[in-house]
C-alpha positions as CSV (number, residue, x, y, z in Angstrom):
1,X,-10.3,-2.3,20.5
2,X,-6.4,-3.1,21.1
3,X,-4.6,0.2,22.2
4,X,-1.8,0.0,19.1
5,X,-4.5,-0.2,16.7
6,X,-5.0,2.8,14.7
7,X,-8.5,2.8,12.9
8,X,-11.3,5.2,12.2
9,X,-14.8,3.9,13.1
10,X,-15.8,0.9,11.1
11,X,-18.9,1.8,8.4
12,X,-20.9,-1.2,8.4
13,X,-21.0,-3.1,5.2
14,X,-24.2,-5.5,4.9
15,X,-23.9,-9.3,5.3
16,X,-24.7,-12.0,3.4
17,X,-23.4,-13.9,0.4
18,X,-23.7,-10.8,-1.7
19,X,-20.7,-8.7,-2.6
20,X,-20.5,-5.2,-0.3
21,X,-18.5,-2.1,-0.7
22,X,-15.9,-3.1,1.4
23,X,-15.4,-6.7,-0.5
24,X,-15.0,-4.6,-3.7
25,X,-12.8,-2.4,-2.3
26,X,-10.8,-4.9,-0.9
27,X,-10.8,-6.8,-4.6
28,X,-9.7,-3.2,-6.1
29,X,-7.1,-2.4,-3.5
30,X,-5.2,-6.0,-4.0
31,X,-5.6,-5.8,-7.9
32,X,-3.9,-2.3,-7.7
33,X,-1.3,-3.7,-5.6
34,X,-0.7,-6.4,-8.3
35,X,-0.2,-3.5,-10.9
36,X,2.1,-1.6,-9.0
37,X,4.2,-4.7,-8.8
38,X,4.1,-6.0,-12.2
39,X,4.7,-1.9,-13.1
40,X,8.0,-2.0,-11.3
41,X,9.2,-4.8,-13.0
42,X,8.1,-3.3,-16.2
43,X,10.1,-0.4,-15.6
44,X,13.4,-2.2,-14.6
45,X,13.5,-3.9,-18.0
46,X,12.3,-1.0,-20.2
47,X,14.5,-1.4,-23.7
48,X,14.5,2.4,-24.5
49,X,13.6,5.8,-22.5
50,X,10.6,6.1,-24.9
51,X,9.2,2.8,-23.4
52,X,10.3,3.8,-19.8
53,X,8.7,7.0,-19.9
54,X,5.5,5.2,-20.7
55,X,5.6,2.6,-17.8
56,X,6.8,5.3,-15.6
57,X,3.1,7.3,-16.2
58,X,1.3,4.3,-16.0
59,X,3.0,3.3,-12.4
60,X,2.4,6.5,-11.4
61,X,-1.2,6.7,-11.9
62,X,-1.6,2.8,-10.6
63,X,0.2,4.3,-7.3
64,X,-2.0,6.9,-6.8
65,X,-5.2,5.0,-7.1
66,X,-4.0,2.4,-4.9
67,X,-2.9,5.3,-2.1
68,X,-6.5,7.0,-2.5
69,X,-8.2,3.5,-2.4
70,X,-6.1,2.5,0.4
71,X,-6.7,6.0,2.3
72,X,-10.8,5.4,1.4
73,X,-10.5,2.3,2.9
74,X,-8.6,3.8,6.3
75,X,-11.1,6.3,6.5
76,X,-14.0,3.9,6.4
77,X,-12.3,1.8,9.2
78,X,-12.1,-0.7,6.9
79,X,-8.0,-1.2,6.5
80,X,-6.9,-0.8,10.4
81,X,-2.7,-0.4,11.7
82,X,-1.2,-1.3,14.3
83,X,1.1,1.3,15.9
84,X,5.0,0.1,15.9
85,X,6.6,0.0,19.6
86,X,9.3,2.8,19.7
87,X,11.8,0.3,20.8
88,X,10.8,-2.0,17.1
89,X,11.1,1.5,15.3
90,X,14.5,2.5,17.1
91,X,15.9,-1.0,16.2
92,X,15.0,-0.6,13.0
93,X,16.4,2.5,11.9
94,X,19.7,1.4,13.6
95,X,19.8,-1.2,11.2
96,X,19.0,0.7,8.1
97,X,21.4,3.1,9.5
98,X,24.0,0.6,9.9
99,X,23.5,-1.2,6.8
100,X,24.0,2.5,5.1
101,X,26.5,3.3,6.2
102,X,28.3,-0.5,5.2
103,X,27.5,0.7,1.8
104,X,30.2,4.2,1.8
């Protein structure tokens, strides 16, 4: 296992041409990810707050699912990270920082 990955131990899935857990997991988690998108795209062109309001829920509840599928997935060593190098994370937030602070 590489040293910057952060996983949990894999649960085996069974082989085959047959559908697992993990492949509909994997199905479900990219589907979600497809809501949340079309969701936020939904929201920025809402006509009325009534409308908004409704989106809003519904992107909402689409984000949770897709953070407790994701964290399902995690836990079942199915959806490994890598760790960022301090130096990449340092960079980065120099950057945002900098960008920022263009903004003021």
């Amino acid at each position: 296992m590489n040293n910057n990955q952060i996983t949990n131990p894999k649960v085996e899935v069974a082989k085959g041409k047959k559908l697992n857990d993990k492949d509909y997991m994997t199905g479900l988690l990219s589907e979600l990810k497809a809501l949340e998108k079309n969701y936020t795209v939904a929201l920025t062109e809402a006509s009325n707050e009534s409308l908004y309001s409704l989106y809003k829920k519904m992107f909402d509840e689409i984000a949770s699912l897709q953070r407790q599928t994701y964290e399902l997935m995690f836990r079942y060593g199915w959806y490994p990270m890598q760790q960022a190098e301090e130096n990449k994370v340092s960079q980065k937030l120099s950057m945002l920082r900098d960008e920022f602070n263009e903004l003021s």
